[in-house]
One Martini backbone bead per residue (centre of mass of N, CA, C, O) as a GRO file, in nm:
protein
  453
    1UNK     BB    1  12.753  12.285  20.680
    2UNK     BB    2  12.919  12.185  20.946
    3UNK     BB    3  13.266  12.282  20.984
    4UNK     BB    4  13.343  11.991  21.187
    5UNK     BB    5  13.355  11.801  21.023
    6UNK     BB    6  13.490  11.578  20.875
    7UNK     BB    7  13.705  11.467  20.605
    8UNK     BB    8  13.658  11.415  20.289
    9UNK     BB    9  13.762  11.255  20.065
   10UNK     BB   10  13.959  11.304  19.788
   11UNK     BB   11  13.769  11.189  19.548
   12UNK     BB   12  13.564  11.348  19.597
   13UNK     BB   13  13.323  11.481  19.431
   14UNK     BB   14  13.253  11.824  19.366
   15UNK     BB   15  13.106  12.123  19.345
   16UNK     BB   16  13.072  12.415  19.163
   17UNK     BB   17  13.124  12.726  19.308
   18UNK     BB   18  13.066  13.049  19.240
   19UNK     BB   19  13.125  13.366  19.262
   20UNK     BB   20  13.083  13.652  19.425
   21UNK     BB   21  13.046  13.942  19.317
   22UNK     BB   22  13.283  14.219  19.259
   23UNK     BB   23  13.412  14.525  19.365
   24UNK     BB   24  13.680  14.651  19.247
   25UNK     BB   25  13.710  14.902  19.485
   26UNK     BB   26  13.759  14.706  19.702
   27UNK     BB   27  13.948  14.633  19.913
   28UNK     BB   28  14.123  14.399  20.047
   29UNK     BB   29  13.988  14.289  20.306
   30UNK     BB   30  13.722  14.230  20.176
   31UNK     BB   31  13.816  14.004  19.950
   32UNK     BB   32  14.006  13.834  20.166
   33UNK     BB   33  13.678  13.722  20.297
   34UNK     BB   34  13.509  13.697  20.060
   35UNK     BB   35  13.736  13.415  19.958
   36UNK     BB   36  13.647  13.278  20.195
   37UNK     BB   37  13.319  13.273  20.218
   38UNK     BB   38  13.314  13.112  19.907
   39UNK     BB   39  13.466  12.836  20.074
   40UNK     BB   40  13.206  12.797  20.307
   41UNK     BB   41  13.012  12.677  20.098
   42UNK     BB   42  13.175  12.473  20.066
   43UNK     BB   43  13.242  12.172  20.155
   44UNK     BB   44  13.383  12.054  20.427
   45UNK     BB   45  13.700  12.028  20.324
   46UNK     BB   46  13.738  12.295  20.240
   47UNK     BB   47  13.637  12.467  20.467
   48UNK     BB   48  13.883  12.377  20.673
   49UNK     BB   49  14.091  12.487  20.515
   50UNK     BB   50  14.041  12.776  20.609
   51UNK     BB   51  14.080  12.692  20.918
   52UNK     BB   52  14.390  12.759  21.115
   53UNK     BB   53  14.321  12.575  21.347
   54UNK     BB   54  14.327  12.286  21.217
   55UNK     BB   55  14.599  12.334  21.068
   56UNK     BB   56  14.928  12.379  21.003
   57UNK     BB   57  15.155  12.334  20.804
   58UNK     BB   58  15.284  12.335  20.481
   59UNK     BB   59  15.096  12.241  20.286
   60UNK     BB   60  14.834  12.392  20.389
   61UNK     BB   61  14.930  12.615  20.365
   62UNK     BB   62  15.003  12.654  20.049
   63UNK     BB   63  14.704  12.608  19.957
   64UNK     BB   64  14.567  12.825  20.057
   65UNK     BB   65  14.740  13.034  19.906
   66UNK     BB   66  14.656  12.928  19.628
   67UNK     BB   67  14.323  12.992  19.680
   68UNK     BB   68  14.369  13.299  19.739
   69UNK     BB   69  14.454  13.377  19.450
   70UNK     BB   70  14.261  13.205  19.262
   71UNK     BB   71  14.038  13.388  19.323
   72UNK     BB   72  14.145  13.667  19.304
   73UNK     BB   73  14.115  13.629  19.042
   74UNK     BB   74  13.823  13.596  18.970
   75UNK     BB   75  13.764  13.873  19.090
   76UNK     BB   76  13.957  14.041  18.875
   77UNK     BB   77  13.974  13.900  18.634
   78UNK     BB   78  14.225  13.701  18.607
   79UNK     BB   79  14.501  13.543  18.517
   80UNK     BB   80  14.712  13.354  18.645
   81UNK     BB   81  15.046  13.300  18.790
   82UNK     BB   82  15.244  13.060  18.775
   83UNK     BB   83  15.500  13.123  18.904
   84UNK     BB   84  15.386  13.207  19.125
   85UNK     BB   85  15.268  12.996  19.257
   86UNK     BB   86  15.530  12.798  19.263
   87UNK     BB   87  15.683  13.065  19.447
   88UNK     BB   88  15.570  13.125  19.724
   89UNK     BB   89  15.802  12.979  19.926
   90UNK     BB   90  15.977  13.175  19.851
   91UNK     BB   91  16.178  13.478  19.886
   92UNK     BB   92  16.193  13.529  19.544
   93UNK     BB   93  16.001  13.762  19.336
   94UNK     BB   94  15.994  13.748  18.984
   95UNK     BB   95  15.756  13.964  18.797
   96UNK     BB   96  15.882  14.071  18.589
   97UNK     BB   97  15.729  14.087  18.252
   98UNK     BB   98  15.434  14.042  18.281
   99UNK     BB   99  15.131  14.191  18.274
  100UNK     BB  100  14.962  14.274  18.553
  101UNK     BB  101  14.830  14.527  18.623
  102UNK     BB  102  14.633  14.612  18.822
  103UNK     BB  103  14.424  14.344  18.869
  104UNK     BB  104  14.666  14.166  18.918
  105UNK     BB  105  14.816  14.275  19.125
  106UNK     BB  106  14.622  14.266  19.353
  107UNK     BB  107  14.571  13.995  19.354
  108UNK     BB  108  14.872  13.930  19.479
  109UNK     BB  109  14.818  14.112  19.732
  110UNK     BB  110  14.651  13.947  19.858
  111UNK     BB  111  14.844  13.690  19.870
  112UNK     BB  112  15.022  13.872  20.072
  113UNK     BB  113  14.885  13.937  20.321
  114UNK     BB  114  14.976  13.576  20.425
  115UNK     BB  115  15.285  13.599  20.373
  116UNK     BB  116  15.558  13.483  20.494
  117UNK     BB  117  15.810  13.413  20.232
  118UNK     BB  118  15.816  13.699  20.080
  119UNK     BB  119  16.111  13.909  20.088
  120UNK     BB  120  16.141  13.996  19.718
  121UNK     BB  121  15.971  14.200  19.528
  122UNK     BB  122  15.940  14.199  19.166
  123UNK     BB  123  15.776  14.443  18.926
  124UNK     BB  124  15.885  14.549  18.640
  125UNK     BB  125  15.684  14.615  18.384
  126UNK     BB  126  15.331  14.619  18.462
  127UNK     BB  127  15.140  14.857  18.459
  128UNK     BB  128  15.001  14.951  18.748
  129UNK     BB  129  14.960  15.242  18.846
  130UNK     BB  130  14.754  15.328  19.097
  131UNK     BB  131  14.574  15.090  19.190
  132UNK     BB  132  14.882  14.932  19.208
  133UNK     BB  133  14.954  15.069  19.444
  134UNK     BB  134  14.759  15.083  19.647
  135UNK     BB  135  14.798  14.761  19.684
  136UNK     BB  136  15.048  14.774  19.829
  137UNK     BB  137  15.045  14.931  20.031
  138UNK     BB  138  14.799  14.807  20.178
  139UNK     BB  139  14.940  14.547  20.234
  140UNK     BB  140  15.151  14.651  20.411
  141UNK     BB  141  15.001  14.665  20.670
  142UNK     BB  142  15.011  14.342  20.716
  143UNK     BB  143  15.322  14.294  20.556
  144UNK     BB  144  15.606  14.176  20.781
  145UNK     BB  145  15.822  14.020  20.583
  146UNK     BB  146  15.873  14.243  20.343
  147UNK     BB  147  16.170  14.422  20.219
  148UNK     BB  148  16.185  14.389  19.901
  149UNK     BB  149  16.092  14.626  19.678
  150UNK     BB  150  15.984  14.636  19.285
  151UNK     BB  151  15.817  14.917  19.111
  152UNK     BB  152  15.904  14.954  18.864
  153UNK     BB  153  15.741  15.247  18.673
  154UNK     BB  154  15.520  15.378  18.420
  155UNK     BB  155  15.299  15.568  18.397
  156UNK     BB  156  14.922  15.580  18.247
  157UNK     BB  157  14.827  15.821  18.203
  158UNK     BB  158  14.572  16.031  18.143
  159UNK     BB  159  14.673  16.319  18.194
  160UNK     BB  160  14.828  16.581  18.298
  161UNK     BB  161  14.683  16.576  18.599
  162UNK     BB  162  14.608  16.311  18.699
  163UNK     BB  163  14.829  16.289  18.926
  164UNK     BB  164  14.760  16.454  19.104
  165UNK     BB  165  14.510  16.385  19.205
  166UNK     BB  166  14.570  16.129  19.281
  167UNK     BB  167  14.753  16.234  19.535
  168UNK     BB  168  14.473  16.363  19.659
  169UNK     BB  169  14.390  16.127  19.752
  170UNK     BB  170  14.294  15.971  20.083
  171UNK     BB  171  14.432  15.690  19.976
  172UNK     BB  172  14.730  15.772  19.907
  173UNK     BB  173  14.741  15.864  20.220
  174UNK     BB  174  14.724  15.586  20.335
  175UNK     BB  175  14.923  15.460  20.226
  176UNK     BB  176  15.162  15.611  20.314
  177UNK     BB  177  15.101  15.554  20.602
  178UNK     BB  178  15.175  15.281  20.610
  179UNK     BB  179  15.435  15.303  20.514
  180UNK     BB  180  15.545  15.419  20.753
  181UNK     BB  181  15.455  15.168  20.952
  182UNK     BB  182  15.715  15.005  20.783
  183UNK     BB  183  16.004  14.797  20.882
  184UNK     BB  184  16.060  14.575  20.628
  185UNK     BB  185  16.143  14.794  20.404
  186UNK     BB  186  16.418  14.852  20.260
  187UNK     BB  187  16.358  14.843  19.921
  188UNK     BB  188  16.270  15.140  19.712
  189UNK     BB  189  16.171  15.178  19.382
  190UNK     BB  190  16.051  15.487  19.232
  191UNK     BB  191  16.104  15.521  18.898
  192UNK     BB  192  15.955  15.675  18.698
  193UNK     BB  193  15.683  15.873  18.781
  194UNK     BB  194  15.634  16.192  18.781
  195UNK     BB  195  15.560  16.286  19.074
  196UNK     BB  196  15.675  16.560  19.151
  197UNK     BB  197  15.604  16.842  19.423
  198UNK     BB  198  15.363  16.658  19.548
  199UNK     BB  199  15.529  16.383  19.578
  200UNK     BB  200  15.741  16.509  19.750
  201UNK     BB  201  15.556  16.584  20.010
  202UNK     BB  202  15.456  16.289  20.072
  203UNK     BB  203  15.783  16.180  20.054
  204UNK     BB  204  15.844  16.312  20.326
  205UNK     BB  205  15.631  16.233  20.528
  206UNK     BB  206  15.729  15.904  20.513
  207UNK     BB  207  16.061  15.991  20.580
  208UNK     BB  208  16.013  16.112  20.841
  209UNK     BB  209  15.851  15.811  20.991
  210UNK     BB  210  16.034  15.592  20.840
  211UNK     BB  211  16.277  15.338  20.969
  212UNK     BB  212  16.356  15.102  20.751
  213UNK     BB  213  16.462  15.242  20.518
  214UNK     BB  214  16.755  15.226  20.295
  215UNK     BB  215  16.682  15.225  19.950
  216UNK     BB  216  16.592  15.501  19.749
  217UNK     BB  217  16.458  15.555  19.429
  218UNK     BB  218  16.368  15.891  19.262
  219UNK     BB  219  16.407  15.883  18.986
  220UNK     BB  220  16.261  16.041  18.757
  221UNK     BB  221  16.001  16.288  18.893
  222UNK     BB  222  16.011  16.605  18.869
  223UNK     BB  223  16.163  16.736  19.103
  224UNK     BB  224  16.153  17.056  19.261
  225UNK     BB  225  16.142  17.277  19.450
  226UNK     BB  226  15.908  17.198  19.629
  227UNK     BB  227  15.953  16.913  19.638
  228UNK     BB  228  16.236  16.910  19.760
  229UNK     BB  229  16.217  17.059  20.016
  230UNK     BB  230  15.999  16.865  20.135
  231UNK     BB  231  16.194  16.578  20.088
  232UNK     BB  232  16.443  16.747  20.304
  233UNK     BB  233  16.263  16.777  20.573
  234UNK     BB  234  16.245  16.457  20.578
  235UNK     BB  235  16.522  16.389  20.597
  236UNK     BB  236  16.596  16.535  20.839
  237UNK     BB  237  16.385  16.290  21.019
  238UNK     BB  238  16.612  16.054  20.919
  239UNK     BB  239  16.778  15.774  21.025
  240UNK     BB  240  16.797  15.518  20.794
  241UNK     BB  241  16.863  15.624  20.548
  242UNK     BB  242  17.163  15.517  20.290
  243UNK     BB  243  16.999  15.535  19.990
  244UNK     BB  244  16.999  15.814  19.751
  245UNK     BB  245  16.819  15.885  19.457
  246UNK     BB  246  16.788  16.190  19.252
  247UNK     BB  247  16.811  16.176  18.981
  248UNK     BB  248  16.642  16.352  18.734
  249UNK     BB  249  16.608  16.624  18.824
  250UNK     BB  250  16.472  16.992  18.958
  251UNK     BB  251  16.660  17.115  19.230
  252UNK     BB  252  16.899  17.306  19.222
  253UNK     BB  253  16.965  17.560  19.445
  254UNK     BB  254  16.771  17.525  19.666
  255UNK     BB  255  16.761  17.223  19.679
  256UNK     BB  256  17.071  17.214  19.754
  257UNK     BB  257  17.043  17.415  20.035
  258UNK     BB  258  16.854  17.150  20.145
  259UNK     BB  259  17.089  16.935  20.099
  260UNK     BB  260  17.286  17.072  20.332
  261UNK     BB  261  17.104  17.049  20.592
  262UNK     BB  262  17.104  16.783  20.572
  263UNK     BB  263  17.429  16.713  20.568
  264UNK     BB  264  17.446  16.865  20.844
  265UNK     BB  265  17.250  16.634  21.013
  266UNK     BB  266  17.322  16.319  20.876
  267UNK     BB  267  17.422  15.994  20.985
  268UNK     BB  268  17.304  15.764  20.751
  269UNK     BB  269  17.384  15.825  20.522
  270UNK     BB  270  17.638  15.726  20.200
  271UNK     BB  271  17.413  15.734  19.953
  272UNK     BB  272  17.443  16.011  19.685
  273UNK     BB  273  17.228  16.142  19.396
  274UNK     BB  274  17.226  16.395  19.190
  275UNK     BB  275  17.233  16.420  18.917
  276UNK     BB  276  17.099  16.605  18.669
  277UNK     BB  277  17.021  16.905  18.912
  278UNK     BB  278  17.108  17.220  18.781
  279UNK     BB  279  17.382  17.224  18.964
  280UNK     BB  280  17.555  17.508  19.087
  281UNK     BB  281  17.812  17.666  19.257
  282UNK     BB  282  17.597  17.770  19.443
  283UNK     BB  283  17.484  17.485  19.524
  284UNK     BB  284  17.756  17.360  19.598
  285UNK     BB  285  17.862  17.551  19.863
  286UNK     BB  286  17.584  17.433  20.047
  287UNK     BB  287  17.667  17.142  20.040
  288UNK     BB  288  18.004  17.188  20.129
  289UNK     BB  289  17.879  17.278  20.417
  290UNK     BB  290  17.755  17.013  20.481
  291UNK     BB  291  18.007  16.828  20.477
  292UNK     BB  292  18.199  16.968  20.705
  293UNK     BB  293  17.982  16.786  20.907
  294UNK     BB  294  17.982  16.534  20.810
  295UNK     BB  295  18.013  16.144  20.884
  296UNK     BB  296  17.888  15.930  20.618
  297UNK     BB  297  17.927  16.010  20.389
  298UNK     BB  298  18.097  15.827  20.057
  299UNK     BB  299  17.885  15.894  19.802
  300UNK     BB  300  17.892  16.147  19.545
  301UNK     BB  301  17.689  16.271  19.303
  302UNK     BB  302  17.725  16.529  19.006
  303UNK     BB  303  17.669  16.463  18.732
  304UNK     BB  304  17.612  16.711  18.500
  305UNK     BB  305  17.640  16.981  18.636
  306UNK     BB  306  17.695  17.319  18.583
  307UNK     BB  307  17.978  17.311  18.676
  308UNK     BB  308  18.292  17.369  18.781
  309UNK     BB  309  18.638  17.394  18.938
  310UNK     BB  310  18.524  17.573  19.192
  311UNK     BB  311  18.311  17.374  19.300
  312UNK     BB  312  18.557  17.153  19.292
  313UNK     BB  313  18.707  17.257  19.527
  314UNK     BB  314  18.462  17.303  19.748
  315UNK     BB  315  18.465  17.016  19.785
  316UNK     BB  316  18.748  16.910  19.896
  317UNK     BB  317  18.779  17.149  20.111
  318UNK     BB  318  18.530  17.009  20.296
  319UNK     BB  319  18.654  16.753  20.367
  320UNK     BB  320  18.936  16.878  20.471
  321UNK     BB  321  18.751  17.025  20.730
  322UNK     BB  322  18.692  16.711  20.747
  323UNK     BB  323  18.817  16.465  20.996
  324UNK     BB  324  18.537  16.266  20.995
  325UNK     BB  325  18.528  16.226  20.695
  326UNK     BB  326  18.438  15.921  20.465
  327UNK     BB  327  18.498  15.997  20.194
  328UNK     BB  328  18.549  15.819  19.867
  329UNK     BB  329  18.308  15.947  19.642
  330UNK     BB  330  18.351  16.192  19.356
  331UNK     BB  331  18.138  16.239  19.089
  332UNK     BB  332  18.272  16.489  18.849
  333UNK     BB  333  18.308  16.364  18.505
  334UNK     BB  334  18.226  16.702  18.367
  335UNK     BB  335  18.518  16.868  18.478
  336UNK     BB  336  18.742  17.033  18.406
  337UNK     BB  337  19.094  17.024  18.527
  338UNK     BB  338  19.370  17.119  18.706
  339UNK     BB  339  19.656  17.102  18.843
  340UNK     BB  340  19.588  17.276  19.101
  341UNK     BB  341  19.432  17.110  19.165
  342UNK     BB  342  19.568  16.837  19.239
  343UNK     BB  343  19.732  16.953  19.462
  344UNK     BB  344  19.493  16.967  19.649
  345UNK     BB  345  19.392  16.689  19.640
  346UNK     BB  346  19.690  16.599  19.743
  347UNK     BB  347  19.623  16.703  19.973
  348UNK     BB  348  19.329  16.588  20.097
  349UNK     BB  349  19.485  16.277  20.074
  350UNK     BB  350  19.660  16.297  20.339
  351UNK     BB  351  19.390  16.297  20.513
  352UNK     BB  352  19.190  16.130  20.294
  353UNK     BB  353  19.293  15.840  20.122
  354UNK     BB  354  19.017  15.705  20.054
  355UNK     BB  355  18.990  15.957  19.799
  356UNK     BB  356  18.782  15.984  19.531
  357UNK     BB  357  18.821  16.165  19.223
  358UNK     BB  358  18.590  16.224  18.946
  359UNK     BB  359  18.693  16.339  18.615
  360UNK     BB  360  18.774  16.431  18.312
  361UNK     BB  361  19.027  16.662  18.249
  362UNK     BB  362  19.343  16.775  18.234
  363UNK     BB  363  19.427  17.105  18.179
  364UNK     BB  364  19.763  17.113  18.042
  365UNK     BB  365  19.890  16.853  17.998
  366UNK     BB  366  20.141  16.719  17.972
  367UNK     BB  367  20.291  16.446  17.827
  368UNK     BB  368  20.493  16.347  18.015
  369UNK     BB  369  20.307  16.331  18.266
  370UNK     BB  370  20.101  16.188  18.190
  371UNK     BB  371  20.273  15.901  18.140
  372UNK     BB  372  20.318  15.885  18.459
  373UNK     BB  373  20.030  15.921  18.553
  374UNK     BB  374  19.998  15.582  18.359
  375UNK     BB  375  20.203  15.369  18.477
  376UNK     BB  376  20.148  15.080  18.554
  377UNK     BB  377  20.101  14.920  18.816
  378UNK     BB  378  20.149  14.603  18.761
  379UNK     BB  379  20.428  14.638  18.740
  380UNK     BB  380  20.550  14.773  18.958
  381UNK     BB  381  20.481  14.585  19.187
  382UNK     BB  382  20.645  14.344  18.997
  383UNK     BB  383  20.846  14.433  19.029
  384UNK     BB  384  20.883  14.443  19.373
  385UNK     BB  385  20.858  14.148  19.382
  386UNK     BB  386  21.115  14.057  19.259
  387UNK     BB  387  21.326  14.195  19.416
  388UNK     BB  388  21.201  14.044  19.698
  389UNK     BB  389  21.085  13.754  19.650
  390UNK     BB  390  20.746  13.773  19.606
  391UNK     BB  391  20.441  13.811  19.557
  392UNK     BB  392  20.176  14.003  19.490
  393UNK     BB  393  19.997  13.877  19.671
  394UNK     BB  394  20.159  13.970  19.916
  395UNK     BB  395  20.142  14.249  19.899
  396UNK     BB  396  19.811  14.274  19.909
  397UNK     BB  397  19.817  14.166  20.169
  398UNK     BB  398  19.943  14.348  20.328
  399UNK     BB  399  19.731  14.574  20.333
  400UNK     BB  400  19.572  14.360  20.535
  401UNK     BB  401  19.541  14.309  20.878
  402UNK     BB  402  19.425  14.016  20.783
  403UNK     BB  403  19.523  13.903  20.527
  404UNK     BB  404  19.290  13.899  20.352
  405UNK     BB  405  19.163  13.886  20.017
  406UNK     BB  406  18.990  14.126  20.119
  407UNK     BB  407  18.845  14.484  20.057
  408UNK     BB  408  18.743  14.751  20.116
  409UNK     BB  409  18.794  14.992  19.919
  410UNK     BB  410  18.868  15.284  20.099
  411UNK     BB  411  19.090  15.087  20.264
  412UNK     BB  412  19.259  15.043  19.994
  413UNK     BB  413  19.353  15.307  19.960
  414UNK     BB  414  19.445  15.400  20.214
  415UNK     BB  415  19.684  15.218  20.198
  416UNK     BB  416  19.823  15.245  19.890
  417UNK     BB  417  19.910  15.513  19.977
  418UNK     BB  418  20.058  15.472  20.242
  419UNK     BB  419  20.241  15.318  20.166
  420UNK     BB  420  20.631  15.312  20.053
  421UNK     BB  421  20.719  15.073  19.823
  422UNK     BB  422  20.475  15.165  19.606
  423UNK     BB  423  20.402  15.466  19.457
  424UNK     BB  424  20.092  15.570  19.370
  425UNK     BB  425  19.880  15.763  19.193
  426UNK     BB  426  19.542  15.790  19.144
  427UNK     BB  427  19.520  15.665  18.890
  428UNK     BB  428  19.623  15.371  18.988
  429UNK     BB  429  19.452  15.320  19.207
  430UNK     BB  430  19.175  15.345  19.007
  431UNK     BB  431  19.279  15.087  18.847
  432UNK     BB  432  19.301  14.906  19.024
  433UNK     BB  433  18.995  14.865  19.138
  434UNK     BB  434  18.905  14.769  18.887
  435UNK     BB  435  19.074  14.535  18.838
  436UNK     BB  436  18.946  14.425  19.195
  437UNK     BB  437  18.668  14.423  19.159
  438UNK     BB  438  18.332  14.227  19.225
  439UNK     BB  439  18.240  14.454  19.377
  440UNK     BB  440  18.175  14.810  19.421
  441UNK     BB  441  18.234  14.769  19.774
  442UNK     BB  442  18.511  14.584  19.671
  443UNK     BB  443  18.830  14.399  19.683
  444UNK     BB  444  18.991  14.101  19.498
  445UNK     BB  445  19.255  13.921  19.489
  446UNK     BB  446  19.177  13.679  19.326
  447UNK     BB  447  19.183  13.844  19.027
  448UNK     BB  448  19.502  13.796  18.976
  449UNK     BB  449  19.493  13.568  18.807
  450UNK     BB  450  19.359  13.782  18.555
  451UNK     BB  451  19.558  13.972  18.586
  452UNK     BB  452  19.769  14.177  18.396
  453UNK     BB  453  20.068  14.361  18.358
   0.00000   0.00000   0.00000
């Protein structure tokens, strides 16, 4: 029947046509053109629907977008995702533990390589496998609307080396070099996947040239020392990458080595997450040498590592050495520290108040100094408050140059340090921060209201 006849009556009962058996191993592109193909078949009415010239609107789109999914199950024989069809014009997807295994997935991705829609998907607990990561690479070639994906999962591994083998495949190089070419994906978690030191080199050569990610999760990877240096090799050519969690792997010293070079060229860089990566006083020297010249990085985490107090000694004065160092946030919170350390952290902070150092415990601390060192700060802010005849929130906006309710973590630290109304130390700035924060690197005085002093 010819395209172009006009549109027959909704009423009208139609043939139902069966598609056309696809092997599954065929590409996105195949697939989504069989299913284009298999419409054509249809009476005037739906193929009509299938041909974009011929009307534009809200409603033709997402009928379009719906029957390209429901097709994509047929040949992929899997059901349907009701949650899905129905919020395909959202820009939020959470598709988390739905079971929708490789050829779920797939599905998925077939509709969505002409989705303009939705700008963030998750996908946690899914099962995709090599198969599910595949298609959604390929999807990505052809969508820039998508910015935010959670592909969190465990590969269900086929054998001890199946995963290499996998990544030798043409097919997943062909993946990457797409991602590479994706400018609107801003987040991805690729954690808990067991890339090993092979996924280390290839997620290299993709933080290389992808300019668009800001935000990368590679936790519990299984990278060593040679996928460390490859992936920090990447690190060095990326500009845009400002959230990078690398923690449960094992970079040792050679690799922190690595990426003390990263943060000695990285102008990027916000938050890095090294925890537990084998990173001795060794590997820390090399980090704190680039850190005395980076200017970006604001968070570095460090729990976990075999470090000493000599360590982290190293990590402060290297702080110190460098005047225009961001840094706010040091967590090496498995280390006992002595007086010694604090004084010299309180020169330190003397030049950068905004910074935070996180540690396990001062070793051989009196009781008398405790006390003084946990102080209640509201109680304190509360007595100069009322001695002056002001509310607390007065004081608190006087902190903000601009009177607002709110201010970033940092530069509230830097304030209250520098005040000299209620002189206060590390410890009760950091209870401060902790009472007044209501996101990670925010704080709100309208919490005033619950807090007691």
């Amino acid at each position: 029947m010819d395209n172009d006849e006009p549109l027959e009556p909704e009423t009208k009962d139609e043939p139902e046509t069966k598609p056309t058996p696809q092997n599954s191993d065929e590409t996105l592109y195949c697939e989504a053109e069989a299913s284009v193909a298999v419409e054509k078949e249809k009476p005037a009415r739906e193929s009509s629907e299938t041909d974009l010239e011929i009307e534009d609107t809200e409603k033709f789109f997402t009928t379009r977008q719906n029957e390209l999914y429901l097709e994509a199950c047929r040949l992929m024989s899997v059901v349907p995702v009701s949650y899905f069809l129905r919020n395909m014009e959202e820009s939020y997807m959470n598709l988390n533990h739905h079971g929708l295994g490789p050829n779920g997935t797939k599905a998925i991705a077939i509709a969505l390589v002409s989705n303009t829609s939705v700008v963030t998907l998750e996908l946690a607990d899914n099962g995709l496998m090599e198969e599910g990561i595949l298609s959604l690479l390929e999807m990505l070639q052809e969508n820039y609307y998508l910015q935010e994906m959670f592909p969190t999962m465990t590969l269900a591994l086929r054998g001890p080396k199946s995963f290499l083998n996998f990544f030798r495949e043409i097919r997943l190089l062909s993946g990457i070099c797409s991602f590479q070419a994706n400018y609107q994906i801003k987040t991805l978690d690729l954690s808990h996947n067991q890339f090993s030191d092979k996924g280390g080199e290839y997620m290299g050569q993709m933080l290389a040239l992808n300019v668009g990610l800001q935000s990368l999760d590679l936790s519990w990877n299984h990278f060593y020392i040679r996928g460390a240096v490859a992936l920090c090799n990447g690190l060095r050519a990326n500009g845009t990458l400002q959230k990078l969690d690398l923690s449960m792997n094992g970079f040792g010293n050679e690799g922190a080595t690595a990426l003390g070079e990263v943060l000695r060229l990285n102008s990027s860089l916000v938050y890095l997450d090294i925890s537990i990566n084998d990173i001795s006083n060794e590997g820390i020297s090399k980090i704190s040498k680039g850190l005395e010249f980076n200017e970006s990085l604001k968070v570095l985490k460090l729990f976990l590592n075999p470090m000493s107090m000599d360590g982290a000694v190293l990590l402060i004065l290297s702080i110190k050495r460098n005047p225009k160092s961001k840094m706010e946030e040091i967590d090496i919170s498995n280390v006992l520290v002595s007086e010694q350390f604090l004084k010299i952290l309180d020169g330190v902070c003397a030049i950068h108040p905004q910074l935070d150092v996180v540690y396990k415990a001062v070793q051989g601390l009196s009781a008398k100094k405790t006390v003084l060192l946990w102080a209640n700060p509201m109680k304190l802010i509360q007595s100069y408050a009322d001695q002056h005849k002001i509310t607390v929130l007065d004081f608190f906006k006087s902190l903000s140059p601009d009177g607002k309710m709110t201010m970033p973590v940092g530069n509230f630290r830097k304030a209250i340090i520098l005040q000299d109304k209620v002189p206060l130390n590390l410890y009760q700035v950091r209870e401060l921060v902790k009472k007044l924060s209501d996101k990670p690197d925010t704080v709100n005085f309208s919490l005033l209201k619950t807090v007691k002093p």
